[in-house]
LUMTI-842715 format. One record per residue: residue in one letter; residue number from 0; y, x, z of N, C-alpha, C, O, CB in turn. Coordinates in steps of 0.02 Angstrom, whole numbers. Glycine has a CB too. Example, Ala and Ser with C-alpha at 12.3 -4.5 7.8 and 13.67 -1.06 7.14 Angstrom:
residues 2
+------+------+--------+--------+--------+--------+--------+--------+--------+--------+--------+--------+--------+--------+--------+--------+--------+
| resn | resi |     ny |     nx |     nz |    cay |    cax |    caz |     cy |     cx |     cz |     oy |     ox |     oz |    cby |    cbx |    cbz |
+------+------+--------+--------+--------+--------+--------+--------+--------+--------+--------+--------+--------+--------+--------+--------+--------+
|    A |    0 |   -284 |    660 |    390 |   -225 |    615 |    390 |   -165 |    660 |    390 |   -166 |    712 |    423 |   -224 |    565 |    452 |
|    S |    1 |   -112 |    642 |    354 |    -53 |    684 |    357 |      2 |    645 |    394 |     57 |    670 |    402 |    -30 |    704 |    286 |
+------+------+--------+--------+--------+--------+--------+--------+--------+--------+--------+--------+--------+--------+--------+--------+--------+
This chain:
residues 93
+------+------+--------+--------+--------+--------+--------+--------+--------+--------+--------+--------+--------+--------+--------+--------+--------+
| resn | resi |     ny |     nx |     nz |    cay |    cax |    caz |     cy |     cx |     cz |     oy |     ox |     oz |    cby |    cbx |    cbz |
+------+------+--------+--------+--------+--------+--------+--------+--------+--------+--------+--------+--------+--------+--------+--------+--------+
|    X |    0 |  -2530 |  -5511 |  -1322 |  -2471 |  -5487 |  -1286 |  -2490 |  -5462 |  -1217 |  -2532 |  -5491 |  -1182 |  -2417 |  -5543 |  -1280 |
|    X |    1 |  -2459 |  -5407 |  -1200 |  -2481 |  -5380 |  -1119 |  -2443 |  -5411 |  -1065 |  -2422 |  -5467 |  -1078 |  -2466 |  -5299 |  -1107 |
|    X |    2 |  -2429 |  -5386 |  -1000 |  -2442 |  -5418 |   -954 |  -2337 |  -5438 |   -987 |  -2310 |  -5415 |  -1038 |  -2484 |  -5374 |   -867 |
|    X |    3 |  -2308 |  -5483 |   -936 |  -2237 |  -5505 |   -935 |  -2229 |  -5452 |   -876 |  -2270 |  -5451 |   -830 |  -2216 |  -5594 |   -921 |
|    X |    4 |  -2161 |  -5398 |   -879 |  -2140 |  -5355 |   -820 |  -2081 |  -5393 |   -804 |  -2035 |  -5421 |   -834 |  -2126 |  -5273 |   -833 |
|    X |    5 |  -2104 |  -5382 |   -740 |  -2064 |  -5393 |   -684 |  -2041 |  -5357 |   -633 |  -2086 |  -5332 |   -599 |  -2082 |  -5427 |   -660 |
|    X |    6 |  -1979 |  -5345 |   -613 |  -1954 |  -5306 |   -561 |  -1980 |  -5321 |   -486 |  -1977 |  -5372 |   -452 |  -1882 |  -5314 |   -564 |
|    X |    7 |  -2009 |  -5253 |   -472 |  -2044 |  -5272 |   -414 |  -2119 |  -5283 |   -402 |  -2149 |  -5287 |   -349 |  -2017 |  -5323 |   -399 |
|    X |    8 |  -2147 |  -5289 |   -483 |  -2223 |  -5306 |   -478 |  -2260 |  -5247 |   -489 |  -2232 |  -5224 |   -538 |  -2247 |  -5359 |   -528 |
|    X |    9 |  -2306 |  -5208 |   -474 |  -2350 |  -5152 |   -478 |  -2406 |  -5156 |   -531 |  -2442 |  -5206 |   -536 |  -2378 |  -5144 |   -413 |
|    X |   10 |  -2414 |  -5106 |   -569 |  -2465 |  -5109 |   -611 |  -2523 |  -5033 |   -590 |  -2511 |  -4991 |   -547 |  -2428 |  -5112 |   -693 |
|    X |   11 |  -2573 |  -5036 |   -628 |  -2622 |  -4999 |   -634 |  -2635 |  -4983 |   -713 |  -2646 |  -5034 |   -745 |  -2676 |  -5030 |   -599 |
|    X |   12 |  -2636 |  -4934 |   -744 |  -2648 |  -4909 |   -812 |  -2724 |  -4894 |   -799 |  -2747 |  -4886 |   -743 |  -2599 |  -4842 |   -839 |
|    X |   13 |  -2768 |  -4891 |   -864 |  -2855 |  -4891 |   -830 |  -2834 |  -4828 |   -845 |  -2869 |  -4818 |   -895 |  -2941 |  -4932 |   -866 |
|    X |   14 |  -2793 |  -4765 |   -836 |  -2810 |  -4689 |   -818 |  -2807 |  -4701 |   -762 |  -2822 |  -4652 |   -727 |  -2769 |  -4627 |   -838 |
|    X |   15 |  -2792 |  -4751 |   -728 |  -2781 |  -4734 |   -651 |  -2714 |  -4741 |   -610 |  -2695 |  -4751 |   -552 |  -2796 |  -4664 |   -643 |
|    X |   16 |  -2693 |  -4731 |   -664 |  -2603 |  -4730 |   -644 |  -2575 |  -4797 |   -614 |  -2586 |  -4852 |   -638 |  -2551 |  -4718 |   -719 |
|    X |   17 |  -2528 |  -4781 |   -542 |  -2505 |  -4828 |   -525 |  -2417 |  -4832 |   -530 |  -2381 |  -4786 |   -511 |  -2537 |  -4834 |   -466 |
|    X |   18 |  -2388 |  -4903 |   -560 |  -2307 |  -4897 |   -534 |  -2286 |  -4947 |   -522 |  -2318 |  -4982 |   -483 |  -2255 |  -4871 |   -575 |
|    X |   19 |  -2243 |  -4964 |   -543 |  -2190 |  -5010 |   -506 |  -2117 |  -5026 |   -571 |  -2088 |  -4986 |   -607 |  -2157 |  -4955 |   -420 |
|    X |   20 |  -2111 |  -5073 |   -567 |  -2042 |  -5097 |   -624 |  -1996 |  -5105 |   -588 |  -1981 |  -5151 |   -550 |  -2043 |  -5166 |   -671 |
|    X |   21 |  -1965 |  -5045 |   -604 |  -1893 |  -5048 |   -563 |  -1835 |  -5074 |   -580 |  -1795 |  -5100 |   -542 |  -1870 |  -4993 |   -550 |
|    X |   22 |  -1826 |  -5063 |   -673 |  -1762 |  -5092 |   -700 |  -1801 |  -5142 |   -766 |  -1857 |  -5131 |   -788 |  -1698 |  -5019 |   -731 |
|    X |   23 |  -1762 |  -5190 |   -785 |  -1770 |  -5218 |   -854 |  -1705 |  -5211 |   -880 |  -1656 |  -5193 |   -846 |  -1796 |  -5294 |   -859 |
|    X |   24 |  -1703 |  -5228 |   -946 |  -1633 |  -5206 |   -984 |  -1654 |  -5239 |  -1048 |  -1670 |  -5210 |  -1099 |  -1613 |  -5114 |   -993 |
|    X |   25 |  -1650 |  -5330 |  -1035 |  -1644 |  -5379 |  -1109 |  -1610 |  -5367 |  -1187 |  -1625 |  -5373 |  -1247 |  -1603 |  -5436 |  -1088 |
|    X |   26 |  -1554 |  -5343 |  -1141 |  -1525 |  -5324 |  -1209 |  -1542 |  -5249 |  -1227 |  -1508 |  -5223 |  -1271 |  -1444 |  -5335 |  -1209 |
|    X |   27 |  -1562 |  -5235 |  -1214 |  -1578 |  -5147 |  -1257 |  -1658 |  -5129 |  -1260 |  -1685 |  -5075 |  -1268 |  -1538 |  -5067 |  -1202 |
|    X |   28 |  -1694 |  -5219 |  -1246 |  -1771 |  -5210 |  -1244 |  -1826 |  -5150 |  -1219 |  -1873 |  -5122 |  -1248 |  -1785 |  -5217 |  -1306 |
|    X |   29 |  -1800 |  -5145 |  -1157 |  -1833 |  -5072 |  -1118 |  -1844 |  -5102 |  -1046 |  -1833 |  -5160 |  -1028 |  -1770 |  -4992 |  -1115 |
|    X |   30 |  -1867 |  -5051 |  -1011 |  -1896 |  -5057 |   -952 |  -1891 |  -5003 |   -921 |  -1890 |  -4957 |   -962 |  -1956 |  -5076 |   -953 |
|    X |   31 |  -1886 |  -4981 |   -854 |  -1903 |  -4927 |   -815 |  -1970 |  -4946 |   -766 |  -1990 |  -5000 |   -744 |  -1837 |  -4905 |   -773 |
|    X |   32 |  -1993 |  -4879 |   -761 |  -2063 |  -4882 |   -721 |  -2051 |  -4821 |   -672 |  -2029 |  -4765 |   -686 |  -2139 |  -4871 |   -774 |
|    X |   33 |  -2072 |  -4849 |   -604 |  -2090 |  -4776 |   -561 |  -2156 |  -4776 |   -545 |  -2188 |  -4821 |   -517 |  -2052 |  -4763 |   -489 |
|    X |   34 |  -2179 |  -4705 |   -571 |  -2258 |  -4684 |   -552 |  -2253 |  -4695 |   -466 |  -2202 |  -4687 |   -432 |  -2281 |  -4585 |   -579 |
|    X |   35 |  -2306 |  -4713 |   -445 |  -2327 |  -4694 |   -367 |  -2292 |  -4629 |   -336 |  -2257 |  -4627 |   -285 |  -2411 |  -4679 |   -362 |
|    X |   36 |  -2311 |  -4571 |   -385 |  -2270 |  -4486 |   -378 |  -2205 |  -4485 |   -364 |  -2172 |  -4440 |   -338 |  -2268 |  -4440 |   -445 |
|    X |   37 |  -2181 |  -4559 |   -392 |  -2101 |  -4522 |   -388 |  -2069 |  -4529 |   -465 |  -2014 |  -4556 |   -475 |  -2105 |  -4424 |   -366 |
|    X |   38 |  -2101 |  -4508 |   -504 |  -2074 |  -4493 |   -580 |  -2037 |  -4565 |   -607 |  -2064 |  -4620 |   -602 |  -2148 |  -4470 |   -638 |
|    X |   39 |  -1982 |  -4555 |   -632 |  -1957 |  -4615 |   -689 |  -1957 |  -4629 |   -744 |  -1907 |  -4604 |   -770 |  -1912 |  -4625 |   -695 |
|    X |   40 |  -1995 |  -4665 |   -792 |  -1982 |  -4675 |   -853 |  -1973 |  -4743 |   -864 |  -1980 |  -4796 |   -833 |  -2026 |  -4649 |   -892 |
|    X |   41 |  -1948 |  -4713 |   -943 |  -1909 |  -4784 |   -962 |  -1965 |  -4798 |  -1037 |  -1996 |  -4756 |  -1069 |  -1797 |  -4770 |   -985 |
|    X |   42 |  -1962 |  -4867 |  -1044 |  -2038 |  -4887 |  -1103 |  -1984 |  -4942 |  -1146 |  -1944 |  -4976 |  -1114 |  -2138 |  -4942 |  -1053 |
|    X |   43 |  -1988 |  -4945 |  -1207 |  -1963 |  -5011 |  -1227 |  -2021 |  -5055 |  -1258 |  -2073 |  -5034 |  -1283 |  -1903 |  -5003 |  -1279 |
|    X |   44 |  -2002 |  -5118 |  -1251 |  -2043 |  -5181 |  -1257 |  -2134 |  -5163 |  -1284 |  -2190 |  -5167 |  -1259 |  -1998 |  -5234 |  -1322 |
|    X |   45 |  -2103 |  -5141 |  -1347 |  -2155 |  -5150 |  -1396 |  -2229 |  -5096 |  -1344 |  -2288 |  -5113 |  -1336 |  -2120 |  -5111 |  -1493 |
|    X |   46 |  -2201 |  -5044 |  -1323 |  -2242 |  -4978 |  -1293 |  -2269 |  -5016 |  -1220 |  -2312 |  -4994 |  -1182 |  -2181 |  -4895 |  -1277 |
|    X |   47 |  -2238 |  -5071 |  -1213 |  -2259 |  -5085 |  -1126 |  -2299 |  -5144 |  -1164 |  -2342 |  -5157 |  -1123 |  -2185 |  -5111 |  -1048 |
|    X |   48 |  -2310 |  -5193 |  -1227 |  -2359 |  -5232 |  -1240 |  -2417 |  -5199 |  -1267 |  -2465 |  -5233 |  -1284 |  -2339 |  -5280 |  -1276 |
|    X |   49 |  -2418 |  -5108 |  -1278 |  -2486 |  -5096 |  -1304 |  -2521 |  -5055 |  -1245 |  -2569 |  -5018 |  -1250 |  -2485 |  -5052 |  -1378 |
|    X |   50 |  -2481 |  -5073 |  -1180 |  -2531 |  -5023 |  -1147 |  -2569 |  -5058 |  -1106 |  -2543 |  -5104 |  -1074 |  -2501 |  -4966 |  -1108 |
|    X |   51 |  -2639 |  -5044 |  -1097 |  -2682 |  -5086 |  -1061 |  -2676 |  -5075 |   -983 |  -2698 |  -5027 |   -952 |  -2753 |  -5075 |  -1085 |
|    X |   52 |  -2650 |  -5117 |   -963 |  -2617 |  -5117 |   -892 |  -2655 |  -5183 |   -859 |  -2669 |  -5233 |   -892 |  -2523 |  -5125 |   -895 |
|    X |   53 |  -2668 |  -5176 |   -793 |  -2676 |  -5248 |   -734 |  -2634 |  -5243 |   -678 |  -2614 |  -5191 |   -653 |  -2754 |  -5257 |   -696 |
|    X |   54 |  -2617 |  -5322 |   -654 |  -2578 |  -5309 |   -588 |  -2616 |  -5300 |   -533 |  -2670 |  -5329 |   -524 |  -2535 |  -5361 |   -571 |
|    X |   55 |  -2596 |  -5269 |   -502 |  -2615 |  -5214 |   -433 |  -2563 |  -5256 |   -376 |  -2507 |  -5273 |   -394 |  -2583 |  -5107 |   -449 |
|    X |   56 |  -2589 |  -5271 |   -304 |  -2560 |  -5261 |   -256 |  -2499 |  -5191 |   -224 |  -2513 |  -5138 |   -197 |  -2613 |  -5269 |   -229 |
|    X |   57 |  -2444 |  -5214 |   -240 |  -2402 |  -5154 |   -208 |  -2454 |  -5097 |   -154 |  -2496 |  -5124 |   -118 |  -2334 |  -5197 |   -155 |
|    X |   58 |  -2445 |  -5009 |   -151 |  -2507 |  -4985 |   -109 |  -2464 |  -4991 |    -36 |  -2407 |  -4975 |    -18 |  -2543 |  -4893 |   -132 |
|    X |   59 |  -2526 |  -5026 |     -1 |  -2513 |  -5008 |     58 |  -2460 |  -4956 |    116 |  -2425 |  -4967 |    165 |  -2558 |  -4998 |     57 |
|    X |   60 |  -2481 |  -4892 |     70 |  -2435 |  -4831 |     83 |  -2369 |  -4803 |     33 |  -2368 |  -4746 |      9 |  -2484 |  -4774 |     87 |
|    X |   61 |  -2319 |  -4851 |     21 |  -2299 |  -4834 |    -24 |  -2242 |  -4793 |    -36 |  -2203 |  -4786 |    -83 |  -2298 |  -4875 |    -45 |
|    X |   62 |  -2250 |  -4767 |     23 |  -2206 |  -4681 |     13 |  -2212 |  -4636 |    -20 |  -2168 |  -4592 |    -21 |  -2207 |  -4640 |     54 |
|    X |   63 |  -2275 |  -4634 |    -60 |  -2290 |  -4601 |   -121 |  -2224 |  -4590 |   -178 |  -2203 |  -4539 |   -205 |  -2349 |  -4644 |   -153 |
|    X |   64 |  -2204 |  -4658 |   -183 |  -2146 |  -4642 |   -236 |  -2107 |  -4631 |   -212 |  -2058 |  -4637 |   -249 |  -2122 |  -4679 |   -280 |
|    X |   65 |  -2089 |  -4608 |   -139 |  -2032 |  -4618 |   -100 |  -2045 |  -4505 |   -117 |  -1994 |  -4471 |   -108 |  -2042 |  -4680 |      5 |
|    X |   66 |  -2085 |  -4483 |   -130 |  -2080 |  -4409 |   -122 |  -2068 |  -4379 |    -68 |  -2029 |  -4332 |    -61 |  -2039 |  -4385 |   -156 |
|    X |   67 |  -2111 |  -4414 |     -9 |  -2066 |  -4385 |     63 |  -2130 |  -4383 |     93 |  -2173 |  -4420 |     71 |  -1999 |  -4440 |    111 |
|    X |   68 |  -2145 |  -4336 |    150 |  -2189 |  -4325 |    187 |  -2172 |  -4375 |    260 |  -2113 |  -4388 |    272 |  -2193 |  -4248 |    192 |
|    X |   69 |  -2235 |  -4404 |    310 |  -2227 |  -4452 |    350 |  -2190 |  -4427 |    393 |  -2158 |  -4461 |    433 |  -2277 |  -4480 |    372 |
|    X |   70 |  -2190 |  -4348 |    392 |  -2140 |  -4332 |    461 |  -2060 |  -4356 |    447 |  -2022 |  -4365 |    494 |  -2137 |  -4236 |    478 |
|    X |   71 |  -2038 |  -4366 |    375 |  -1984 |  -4354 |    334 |  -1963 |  -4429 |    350 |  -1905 |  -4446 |    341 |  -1999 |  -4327 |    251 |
|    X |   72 |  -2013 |  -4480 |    376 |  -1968 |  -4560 |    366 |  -1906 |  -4564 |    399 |  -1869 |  -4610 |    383 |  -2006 |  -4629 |    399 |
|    X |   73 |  -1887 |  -4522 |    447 |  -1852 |  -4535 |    513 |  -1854 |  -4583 |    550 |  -1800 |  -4603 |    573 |  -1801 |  -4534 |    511 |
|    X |   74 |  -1924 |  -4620 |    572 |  -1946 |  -4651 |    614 |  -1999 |  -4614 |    659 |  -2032 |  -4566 |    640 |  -1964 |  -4703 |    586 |
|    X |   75 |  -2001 |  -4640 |    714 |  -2089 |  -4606 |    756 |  -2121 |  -4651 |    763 |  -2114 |  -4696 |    804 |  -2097 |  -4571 |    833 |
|    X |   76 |  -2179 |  -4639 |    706 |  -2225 |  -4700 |    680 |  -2288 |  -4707 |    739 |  -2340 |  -4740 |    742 |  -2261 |  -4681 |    592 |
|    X |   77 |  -2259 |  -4661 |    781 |  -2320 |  -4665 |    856 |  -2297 |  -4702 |    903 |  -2341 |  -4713 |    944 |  -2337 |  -4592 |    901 |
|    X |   78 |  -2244 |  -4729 |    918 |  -2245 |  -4787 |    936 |  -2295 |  -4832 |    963 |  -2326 |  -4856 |    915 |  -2227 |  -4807 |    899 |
|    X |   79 |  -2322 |  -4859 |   1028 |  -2347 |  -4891 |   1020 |  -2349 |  -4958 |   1068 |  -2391 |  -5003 |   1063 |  -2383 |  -4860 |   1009 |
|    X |   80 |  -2299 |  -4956 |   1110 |  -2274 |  -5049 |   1151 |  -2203 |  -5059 |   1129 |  -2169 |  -5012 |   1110 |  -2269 |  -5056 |   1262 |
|    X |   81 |  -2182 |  -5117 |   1131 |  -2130 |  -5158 |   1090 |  -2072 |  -5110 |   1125 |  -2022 |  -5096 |   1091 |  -2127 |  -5257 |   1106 |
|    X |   82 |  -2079 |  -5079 |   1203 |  -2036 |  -5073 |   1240 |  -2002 |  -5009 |   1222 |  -1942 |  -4996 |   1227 |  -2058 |  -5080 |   1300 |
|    X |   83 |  -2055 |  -4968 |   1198 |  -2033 |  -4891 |   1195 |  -1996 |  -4874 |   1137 |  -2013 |  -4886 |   1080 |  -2091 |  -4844 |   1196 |
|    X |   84 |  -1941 |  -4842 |   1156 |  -1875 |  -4843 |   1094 |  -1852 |  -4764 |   1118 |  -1854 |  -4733 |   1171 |  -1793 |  -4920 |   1108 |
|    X |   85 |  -1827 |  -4746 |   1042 |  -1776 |  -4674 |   1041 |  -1728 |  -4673 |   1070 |  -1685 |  -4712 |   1048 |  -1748 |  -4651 |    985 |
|    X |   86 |  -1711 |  -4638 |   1121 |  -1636 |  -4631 |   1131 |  -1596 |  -4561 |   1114 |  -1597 |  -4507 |   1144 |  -1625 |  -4644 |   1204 |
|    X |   87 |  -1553 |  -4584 |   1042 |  -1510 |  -4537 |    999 |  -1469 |  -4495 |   1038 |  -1436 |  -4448 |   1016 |  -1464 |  -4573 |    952 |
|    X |   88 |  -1473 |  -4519 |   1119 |  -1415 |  -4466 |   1152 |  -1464 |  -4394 |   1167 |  -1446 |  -4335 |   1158 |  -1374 |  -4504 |   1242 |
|    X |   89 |  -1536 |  -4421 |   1194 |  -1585 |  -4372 |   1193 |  -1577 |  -4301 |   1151 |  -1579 |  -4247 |   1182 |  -1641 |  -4408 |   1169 |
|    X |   90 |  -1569 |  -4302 |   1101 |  -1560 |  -4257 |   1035 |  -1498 |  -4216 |   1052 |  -1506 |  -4155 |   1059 |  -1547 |  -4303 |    961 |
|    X |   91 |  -1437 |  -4242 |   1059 |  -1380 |  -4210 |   1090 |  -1385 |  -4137 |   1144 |  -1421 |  -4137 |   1194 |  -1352 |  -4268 |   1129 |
|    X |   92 |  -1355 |  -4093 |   1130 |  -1340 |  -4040 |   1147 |  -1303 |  -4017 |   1203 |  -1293 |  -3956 |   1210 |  -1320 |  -4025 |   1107 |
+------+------+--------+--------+--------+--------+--------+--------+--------+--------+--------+--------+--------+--------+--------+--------+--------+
């Protein structure tokens, strides 16, 4: 039997592939997966116990599945003392 999915836990496929279990669904014996990319699919039981999968640490950077570039977080990840903060009136016209 392959790994037990869990929402929230990350896998690695040995192509390389990384995702994430986003939904389970007991009664209709399926699963959803998001690639690292972004992409959604859905696997039922039997297809997620034949695939040779290991658990992986969530990645570090995991905006990957988020499909967004770092300028795109709407944070300023340059930041750098506790003190220095946005002020939203700044932006104003």
């Amino acid at each position: 039997m392959g790994q037990v999915p869990r929402i929230g836990d990350w896998y690695q496929a040995v192509n390389g592939d990384r995702f994430e279990i986003v939904a389970l669904d007991e009664e209709e014996a399926t699963l959803e997966i998001q690639h690292y990319d972004g992409a959604v699919e859905e696997l039922d039981f039997d297809s997620w116990n034949e695939m040779e999968i290991s658990s992986i640490e969530p990645p570090e950077d995991w905006s990957g599945s988020l499909d967004i570039e770092r300028e795109d977080y709407g944070v300023d990840l340059e930041l750098t003392a506790p003190n220095d903060h946005i002020n939203p009136v700044d932006d104003l016209e």
